[in-house]
N, C-alpha and C positions, 0 to 999 in steps of 0.2 A: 901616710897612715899613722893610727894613730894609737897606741896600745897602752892597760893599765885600768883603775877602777876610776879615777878622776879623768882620763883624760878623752878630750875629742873626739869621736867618730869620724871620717873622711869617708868618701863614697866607696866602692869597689870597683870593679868592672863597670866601664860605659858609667860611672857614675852611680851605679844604683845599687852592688853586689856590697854585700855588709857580714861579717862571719864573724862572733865572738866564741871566746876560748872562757870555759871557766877551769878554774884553777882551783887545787887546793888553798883551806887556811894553813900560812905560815906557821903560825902561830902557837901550833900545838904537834903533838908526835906520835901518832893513830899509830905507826907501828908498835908502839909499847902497850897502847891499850885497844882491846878490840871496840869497834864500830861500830853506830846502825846504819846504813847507808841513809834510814828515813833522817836521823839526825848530822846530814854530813852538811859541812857549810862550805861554800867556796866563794870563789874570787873572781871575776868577770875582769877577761882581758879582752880587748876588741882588736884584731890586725886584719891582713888580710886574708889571710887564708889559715890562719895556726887551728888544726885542727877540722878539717872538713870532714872531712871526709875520710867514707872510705867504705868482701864484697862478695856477698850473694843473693842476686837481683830475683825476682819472684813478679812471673808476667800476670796481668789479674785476665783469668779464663772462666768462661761459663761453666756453668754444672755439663754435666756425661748427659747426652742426648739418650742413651740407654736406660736411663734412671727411670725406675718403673713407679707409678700410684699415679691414676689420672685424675684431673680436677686439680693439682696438688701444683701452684706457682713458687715457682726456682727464686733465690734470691738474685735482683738484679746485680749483685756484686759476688761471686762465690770466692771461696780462699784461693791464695794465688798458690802455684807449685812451679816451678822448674818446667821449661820446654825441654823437647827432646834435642834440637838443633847442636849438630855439629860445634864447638868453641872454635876461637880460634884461635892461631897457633905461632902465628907473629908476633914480636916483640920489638920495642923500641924503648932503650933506657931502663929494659925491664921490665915495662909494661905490655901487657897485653894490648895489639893493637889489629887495624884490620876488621873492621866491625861491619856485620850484612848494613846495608840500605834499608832497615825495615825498623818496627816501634825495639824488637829483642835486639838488636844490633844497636839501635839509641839506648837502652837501657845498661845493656851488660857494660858498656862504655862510658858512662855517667857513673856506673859502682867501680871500675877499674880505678877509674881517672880518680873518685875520689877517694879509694884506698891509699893511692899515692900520693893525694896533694897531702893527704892525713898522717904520714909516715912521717919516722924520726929522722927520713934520710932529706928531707926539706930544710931542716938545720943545717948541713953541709951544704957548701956552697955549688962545687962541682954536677954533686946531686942534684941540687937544688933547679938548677939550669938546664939540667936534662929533662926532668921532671916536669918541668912548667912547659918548655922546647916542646913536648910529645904531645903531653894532655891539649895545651890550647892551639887556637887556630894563630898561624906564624904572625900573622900582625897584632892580635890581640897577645900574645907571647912576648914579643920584641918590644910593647909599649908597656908591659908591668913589670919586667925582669927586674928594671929599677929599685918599685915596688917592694917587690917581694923581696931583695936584698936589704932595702933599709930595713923594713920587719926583720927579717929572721937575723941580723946582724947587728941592734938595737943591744947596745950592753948593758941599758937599766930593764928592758925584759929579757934577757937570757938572763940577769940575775936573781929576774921574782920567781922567775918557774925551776932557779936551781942551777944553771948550767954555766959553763965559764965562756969569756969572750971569743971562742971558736965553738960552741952550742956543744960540748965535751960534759959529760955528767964527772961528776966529784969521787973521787978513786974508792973504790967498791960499793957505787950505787949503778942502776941501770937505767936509764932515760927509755919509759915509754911512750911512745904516740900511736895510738891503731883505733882503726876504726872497721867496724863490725856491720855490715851492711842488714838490716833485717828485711828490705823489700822497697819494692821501687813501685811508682806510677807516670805514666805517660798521660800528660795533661792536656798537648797539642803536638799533631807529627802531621810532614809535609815529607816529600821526596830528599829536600835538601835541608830542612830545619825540624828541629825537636825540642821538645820539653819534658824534661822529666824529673818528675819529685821522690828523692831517694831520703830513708827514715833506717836512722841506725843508730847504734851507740859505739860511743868513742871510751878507748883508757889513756887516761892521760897523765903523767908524774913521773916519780923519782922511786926506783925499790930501792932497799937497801939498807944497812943499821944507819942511823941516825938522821934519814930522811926528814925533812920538815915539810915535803911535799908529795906524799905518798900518792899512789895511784889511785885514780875515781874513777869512774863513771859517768859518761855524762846521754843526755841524750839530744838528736837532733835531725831535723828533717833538712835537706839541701834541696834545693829545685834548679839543675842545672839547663842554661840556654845551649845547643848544642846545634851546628851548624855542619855539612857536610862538606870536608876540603880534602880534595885528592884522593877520593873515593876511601874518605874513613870519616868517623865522629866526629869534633873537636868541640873543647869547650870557648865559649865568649862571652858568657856572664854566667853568675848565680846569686840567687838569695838565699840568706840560713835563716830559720826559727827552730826555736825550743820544741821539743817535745817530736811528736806525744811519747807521754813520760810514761810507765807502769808503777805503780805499787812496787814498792821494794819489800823485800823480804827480812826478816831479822837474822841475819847472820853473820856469826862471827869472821871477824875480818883476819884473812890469812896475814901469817907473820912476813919480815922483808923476805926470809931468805927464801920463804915459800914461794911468795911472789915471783922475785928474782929468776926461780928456776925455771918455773911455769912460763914467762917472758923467753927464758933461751931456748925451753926444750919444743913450746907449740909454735911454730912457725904459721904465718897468717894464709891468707884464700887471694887469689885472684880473679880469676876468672868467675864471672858472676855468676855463667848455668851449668 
């Protein structure tokens, strides 16, 4: 794989699975001066997995059959909201695992999995191998571990995004990677195979005084292939695109140490419903 703004793309999964990372500019030092987010520039890194994902899933359901005015047609698509079902309550490596056989059980498992492939614990190695071990199906796992070690252990990209050759952020900075799941779609589902398109936004960077790679935003939709093994989820491919983006807002961008805190004191979401 192939990571940086010059260099190569390689396929992903089965060839075909492709996930770019953008990055802050080097260049400059947004924590001393505030920000528009409309005016933020970044850096496009392409690996395999830096930055997926990651979770609260949103089933898309019709309007309330109760909904009263007759004549009056429902939109074919209504807002999505949270099922009532049961979570669930297994863990492997952390993650949330043990997912029903149905489209909620493919989805809430597709925003788990890529909370975790999206996490800062993917830079450690021990991590790293639990992580991948859970999420994907054992032979699709055992043939990228490779993979995912050259990436995450690549010392000219742990040097552009900040970190030192054990993926260690720089003594009183805080290394973020999280990802914020806004809502999933299931595109194709079978008893034993799934597909499902999860759109969320990721913070990605460095808090801290003299950061050169301060925390963004980015945004991005995932469409994970999702195969049923051992009666649970697992992932076997995906593909990433941009967007869909929103309009950003004008506001002022919090200082490091605000950052900083905000990173230690919200602890993130798992479980999708």
């Amino acid at each position: 794989m192939s990571l940086g703004d010059e260099h190569e793309a390689s396929g992903g999964y089965g060839g075909t699975g492709q996930t770019r990372t953008r990055l802050p500019d080097t260049g400059a030092d947004p924590y001393g001066t505030p920000r528009r987010r409309s005016s933020r520039s970044l850096v496009t890194v392409v690996g395999v997995v830096v930055l997926l994902i990651a979770a609260i899933a949103f089933a898309n359901r019709g309007g309330d059959d109760s909904e009263t005015g007759s004549g009056s047609d429902k939109a074919s698509s209504a807002a999505t909201a949270p099922s009532g079902e049961r979570p669930v309550v297994s863990k492997a490596a952390g993650i949330p695992t043990g997912y029903a056989n149905n489209e909620q059980g493919a989805q809430s498992a597709a925003t788990n999995y890529g909370i975790a492939l999206g996490s800062a614990d993917m830079y450690n190695t021990e991590k790293r191998h639990a992580i991948v071990s859970t999420v994907y199906a054992p032979d699709v796992a055992a043939a990228q571990l490779p993979a995912f070690d050259q990436v995450y252990s690549r010392v000219s990209f742990l040097e552009k995004i900040g970190l030192d050759k054990d993926g260690a952020a720089p003594s009183g900075q805080t290394f973020v990677s999280r990802v914020i799941p806004v809502g999933t779609k299931v595109t194709s589902f079978s008893g034993s195979t799934a597909t499902v398109a999860l759109w969320y936004t990721s913070l990605f960077g460095l808090s801290g005084d003299g950061s050169k790679n301060p925390v963004t935003e980015s945004w991005y939709t995932t469409t994970y292939e999702l195969k049923w093994v051992d009666d649970d989820w697992k992932v076997t491919d995906f593909t990433q695109e941009d967007g869909p983006v929103p309009v950003g807002r004008d506001q002022r961008a919090s200082t490091a140490e605000d950052m900083t805190k905000a990173v230690e004191e919200y602890g993130g979401f798992t479980y999708a419903r």
